[in-house]
PAZA-234279 format. One line per 2 residues: number of its first residue (from 0); their letters; for each residue y, x, z of C-alpha. Coordinates in steps of 0.25 Angstrom, whole numbers, m for minus. Last residue first. Layout:
NUM	A	Y X Z | ...;
# end
This chain:
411	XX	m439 m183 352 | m427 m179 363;
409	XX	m423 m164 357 | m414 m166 345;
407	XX	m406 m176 356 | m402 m162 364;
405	XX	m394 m158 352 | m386 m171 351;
403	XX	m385 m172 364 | m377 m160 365;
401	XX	m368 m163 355 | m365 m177 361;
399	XX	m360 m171 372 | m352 m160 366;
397	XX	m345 m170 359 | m342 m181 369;
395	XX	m336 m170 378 | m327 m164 368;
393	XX	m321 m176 368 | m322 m180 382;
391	XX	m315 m166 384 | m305 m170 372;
389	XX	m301 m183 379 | m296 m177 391;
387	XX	m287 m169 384 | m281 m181 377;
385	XX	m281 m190 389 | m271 m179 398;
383	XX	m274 m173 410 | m270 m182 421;
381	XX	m257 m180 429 | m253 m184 443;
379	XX	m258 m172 452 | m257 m164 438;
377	XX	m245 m152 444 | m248 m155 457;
375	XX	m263 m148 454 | m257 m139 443;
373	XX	m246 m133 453 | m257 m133 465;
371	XX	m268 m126 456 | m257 m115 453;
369	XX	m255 m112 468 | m269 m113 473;
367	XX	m273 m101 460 | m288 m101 457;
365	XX	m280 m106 443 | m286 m111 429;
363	XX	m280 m122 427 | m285 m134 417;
361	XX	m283 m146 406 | m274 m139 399;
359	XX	m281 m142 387 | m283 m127 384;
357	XX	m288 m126 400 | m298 m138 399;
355	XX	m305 m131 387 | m306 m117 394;
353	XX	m310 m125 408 | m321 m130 397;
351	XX	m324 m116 391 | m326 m110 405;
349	XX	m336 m119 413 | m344 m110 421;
347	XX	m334 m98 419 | m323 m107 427;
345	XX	m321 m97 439 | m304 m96 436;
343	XX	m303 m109 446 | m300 m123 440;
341	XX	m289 m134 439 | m291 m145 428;
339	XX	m282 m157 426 | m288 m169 429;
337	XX	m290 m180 417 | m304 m186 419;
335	XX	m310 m177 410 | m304 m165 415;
333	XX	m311 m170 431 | m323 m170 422;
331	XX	m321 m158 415 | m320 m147 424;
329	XX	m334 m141 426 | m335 m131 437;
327	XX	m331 m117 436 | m338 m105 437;
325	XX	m340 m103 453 | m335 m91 456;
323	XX	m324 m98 467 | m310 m105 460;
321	XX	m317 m112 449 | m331 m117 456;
319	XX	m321 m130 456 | m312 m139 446;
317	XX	m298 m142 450 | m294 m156 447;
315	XX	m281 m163 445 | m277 m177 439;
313	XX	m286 m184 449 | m291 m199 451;
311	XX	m300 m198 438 | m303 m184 444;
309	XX	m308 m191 458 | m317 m201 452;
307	XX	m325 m190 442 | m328 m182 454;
305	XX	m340 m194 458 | m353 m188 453;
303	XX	m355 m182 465 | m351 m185 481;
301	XX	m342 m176 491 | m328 m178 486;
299	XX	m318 m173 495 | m305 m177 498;
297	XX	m296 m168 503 | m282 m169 512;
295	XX	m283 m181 518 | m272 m181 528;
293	XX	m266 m196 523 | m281 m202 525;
291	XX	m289 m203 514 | m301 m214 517;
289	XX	m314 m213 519 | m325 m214 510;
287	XX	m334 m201 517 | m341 m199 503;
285	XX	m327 m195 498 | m324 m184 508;
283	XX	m311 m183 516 | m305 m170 519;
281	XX	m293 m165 528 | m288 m151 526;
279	XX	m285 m141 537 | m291 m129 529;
277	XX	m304 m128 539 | m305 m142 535;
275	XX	m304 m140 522 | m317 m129 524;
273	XX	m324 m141 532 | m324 m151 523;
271	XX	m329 m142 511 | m341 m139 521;
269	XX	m343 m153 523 | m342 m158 506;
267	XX	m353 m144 503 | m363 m153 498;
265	XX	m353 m159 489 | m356 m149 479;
263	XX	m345 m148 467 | m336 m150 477;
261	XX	m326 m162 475 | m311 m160 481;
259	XX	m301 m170 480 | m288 m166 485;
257	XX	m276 m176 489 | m262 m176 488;
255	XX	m252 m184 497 | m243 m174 502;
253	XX	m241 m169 487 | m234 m153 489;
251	XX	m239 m147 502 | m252 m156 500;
249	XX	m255 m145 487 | m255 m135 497;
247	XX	m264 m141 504 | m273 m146 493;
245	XX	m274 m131 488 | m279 m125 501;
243	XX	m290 m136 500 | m293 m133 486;
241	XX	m294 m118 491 | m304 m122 501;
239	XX	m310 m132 493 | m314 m119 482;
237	XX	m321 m112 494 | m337 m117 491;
235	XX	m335 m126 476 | m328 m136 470;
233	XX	m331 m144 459 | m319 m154 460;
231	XX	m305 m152 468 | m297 m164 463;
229	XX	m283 m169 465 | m276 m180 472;
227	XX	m262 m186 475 | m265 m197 484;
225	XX	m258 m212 485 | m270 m219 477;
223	XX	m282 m208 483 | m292 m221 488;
221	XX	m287 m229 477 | m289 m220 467;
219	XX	m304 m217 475 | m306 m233 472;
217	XX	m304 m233 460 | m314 m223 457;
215	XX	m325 m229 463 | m321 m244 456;
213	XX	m320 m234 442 | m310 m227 435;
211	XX	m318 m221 425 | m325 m208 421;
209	XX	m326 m204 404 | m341 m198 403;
207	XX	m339 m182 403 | m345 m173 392;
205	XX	m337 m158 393 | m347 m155 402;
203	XX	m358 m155 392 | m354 m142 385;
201	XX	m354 m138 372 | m364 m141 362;
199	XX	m366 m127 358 | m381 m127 352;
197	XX	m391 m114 355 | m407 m116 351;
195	XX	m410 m101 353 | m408 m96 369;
193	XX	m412 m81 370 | m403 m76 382;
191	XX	m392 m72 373 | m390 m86 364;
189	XX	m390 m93 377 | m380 m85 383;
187	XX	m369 m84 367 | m372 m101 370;
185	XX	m368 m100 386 | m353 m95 381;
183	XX	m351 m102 371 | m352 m114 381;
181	XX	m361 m126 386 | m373 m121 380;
179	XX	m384 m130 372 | m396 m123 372;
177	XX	m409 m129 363 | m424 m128 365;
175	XX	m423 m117 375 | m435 m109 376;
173	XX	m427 m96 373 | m419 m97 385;
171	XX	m431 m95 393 | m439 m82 385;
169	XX	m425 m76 383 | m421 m77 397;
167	XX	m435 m71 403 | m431 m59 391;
165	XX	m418 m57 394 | m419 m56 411;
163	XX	m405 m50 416 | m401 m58 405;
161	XX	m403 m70 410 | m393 m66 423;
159	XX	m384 m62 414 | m383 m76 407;
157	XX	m381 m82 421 | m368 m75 423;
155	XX	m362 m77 410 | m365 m91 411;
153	XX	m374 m99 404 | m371 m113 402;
151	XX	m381 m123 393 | m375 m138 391;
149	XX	m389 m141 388 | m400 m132 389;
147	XX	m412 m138 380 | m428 m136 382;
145	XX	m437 m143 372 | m450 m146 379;
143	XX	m461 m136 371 | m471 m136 384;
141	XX	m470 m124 386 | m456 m121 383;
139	XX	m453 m132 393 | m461 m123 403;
137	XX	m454 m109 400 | m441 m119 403;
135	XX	m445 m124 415 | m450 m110 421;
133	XX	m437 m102 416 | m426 m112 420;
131	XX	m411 m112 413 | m402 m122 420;
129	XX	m388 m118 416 | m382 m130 410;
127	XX	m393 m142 408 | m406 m141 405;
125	XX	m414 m150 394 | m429 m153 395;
123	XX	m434 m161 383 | m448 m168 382;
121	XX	m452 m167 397 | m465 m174 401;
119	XX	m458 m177 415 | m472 m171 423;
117	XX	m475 m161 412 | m462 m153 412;
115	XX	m461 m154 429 | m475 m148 430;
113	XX	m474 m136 421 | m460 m133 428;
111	XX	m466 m134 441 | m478 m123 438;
109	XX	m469 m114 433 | m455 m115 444;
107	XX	m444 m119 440 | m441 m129 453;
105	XX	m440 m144 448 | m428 m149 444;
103	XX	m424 m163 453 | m428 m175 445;
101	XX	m418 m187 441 | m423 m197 432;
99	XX	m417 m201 418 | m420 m213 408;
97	XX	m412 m225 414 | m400 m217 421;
95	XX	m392 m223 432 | m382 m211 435;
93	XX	m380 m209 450 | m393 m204 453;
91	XX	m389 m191 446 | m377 m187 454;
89	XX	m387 m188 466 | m398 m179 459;
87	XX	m386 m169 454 | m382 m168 470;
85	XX	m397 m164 473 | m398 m152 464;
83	XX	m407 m147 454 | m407 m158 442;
81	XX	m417 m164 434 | m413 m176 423;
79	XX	m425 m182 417 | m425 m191 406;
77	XX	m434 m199 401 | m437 m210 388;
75	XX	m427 m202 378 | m429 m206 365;
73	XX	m420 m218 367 | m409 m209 370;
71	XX	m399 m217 379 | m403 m209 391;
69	XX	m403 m195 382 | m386 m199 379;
67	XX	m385 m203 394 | m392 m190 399;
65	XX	m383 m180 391 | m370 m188 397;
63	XX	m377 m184 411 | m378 m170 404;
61	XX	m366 m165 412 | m368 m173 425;
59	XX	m381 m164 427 | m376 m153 426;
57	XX	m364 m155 435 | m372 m160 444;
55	XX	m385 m151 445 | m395 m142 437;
53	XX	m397 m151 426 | m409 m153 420;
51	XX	m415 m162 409 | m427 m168 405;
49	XX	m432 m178 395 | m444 m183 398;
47	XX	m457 m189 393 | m460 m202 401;
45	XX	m471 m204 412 | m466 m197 423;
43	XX	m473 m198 435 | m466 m203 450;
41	XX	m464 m196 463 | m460 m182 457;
39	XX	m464 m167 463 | m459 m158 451;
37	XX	m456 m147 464 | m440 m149 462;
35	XX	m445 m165 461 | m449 m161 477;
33	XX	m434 m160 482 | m432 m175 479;
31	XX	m433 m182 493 | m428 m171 499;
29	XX	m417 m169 491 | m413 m153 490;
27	XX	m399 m147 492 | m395 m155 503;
25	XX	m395 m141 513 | m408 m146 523;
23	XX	m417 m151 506 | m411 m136 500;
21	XX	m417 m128 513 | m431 m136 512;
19	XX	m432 m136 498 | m430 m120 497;
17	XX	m440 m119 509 | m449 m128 502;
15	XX	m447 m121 489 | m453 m106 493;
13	XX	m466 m106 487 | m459 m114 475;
11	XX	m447 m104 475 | m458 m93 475;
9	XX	m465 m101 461 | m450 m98 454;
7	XX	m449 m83 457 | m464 m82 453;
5	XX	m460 m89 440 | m448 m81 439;
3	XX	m457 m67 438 | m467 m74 429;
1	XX	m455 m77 420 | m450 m64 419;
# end
């Protein structure tokens, strides 16, 4: 099975400049950087590394706190951070880190994944989440580089596509070091597709760094001083359509109210512009600066890295990829800075944490408008209390220091 996937791989490479091409015209690709993906660099590494990978944003915002501990680890000399998309590499850029660089992941390929191992001297590699990749790991093993998958998730649905090949997945998940799933549910995976060093450390996302109020912040309280707002965060294609529906029902009832949506891609900020147009809805966008005028209907946030502002200024948030087939997004930040929780039922990516939020009552569960209007008017004005959210920092704090406990028996 390998040979075949290393054909499959070495036609993408035949076929890359098309692929670059096509990503570079839709903003997928930066053309200045697109050539790291072919282990292309400008400058030499000298130092012996320590690599991880996260796919994109919210990956790579949940091992940042991961980063700081290995940054402050005088036995850590390098770090590189590698990640797939080009809104990671922007979110990235804004922390000033002193050991780690930014590469773009290279392509899976045989011949690439040799070169990219030996050119940044790895010691340790560490993959976050779900990114499981034959040639890189068969070339780790090689090498004898421990491999670690932190904060591992394995749905349902990707574990019977491993098994559709039992043997391939046994001969890759067997040449990982150690696993640390997120859930129960991804240990009783590993253990099935052949996986030996398992330790639940729990998830990573329950870590978050307290916010505060600062200048930027105050400024947007005093931007949305005689509004009633709310937050719409993570959303996905069709879910602004029915948030949109929702704010106008919600106007019937608070003249003054004010929706804050913030897409989980912002790439798609003019299309989501046009389908509230199409509803009769006035938006504004917070790159645009302007002001809120009395028929400002939506404000819409199309930047990263700054959500944490609006749910400091909220009470209310629903939470994405809930209503269409998506799987959820993660909901604890905006919990962490006091909003009560509305979500869809499609929450199977992140299901024991909307289990924990909802026996703290924290959260809904609804896809019903109706319902989410009583609970939206319902905690317009009301933060969730200190207690509750002092137990997911809690828990936080303790599933992060027992992650880095087990990754710091690897950094000799």
């Amino acid at each position: 099975m390998y040979f075949i996937y290393s054909i499959l791989t070495n036609l993408v490479i035949v076929i890359s400049p098309i692929i670059f091409f096509y990503r570079i015209l839709k903003g997928k690709e930066d053309i200045k950087r697109f050539q790291e993906k072919l282990c292309i660099y400008s400058s030499t590494n000298f130092l012996k590394t320590i690599w991880i990978h996260a796919a994109s944003v919210g990956e790579l915002m949940s091992i940042i706190p991961i980063i700081k501990k290995l940054e402050n680890n005088k036995k850590v000399n390098k770090i590189l951070l590698t990640t797939s998309t080009t809104s990671s590499a922007k979110i990235f850029a804004k922390f000033k880190f002193k050991k780690t660089t930014h590469r773009y992941y290279p392509l899976d390929t045989n011949y690439i994944t040799k070169k990219f191992i030996k050119y940044w001297q790895l010691q340790l590699a560490i993959f976050v989440d779900s990114e499981i990749w034959p040639n890189m790991f068969k070339n780790l093993d090689n090498n004898k580089i421990p491999i670690i998958i932190l904060n591992a998730r394995i749905t349902k649905k990707s574990f019977k596509k491993w098994k559709i090949f039992p043997d391939f997945a046994k001969q890759i998940f067997n040449k990982i070091s150690l696993a640390l799933p997120s859930n129960f549910e991804t240990l009783k995976y590993l253990k099935l597709l052949g996986a030996n060093n398992i330790k639940l450390a729990g998830n990573l996302k329950y870590f978050g760094d307290k916010k505060f109020i600062n200048k930027d912040s105050y400024l947007l309280k005093k931007k949305f001083k005689d509004l009633k707002i709310w937050c719409a965060a993570s959303t996905h294609n069709n879910e602004e359509i029915i948030i949109g529906k929702l704010h106008k029902d919600l106007k019937k009832y608070k003249k003054k109210i004010l929706t804050i949506i913030i897409p989980r891609h912002v790439n798609r900020t003019l299309n989501i512009i046009n389908d509230l147009d199409k509803i009769g809805l006035k938006t504004i966008t917070h790159s645009s600066k302007k002001k809120i005028r009395d028929d400002t209907d939506i404000y819409l946030v199309d930047t990263y890295g700054e959500a944490y502002k609006f749910y400091n200024l909220a009470n209310v948030t629903f939470v994405g990829g809930s209503i269409i087939k998506h799987g959820g997004q993660n909901p604890l930040e905006p919990a962490r800075s006091g909003n009560y929780i509305i979500n869809g039922p499609n929450i199977s990516n992140f299901k024991e944490i909307y289990a924990f939020l909802l026996k703290n009552k924290m959260s809904l569960t609804t896809s019903n408008t109706i319902k989410m209007k009583k609970i939206i008017l319902a905690n317009l004005d009301n933060k969730i209390s200190n207690y509750n959210r002092k137990k997911i920092f809690n828990i936080g704090n303790k599933i992060l220091n027992k992650n880095y406990f087990h990754i710091n028996k690897y950094i000799l």
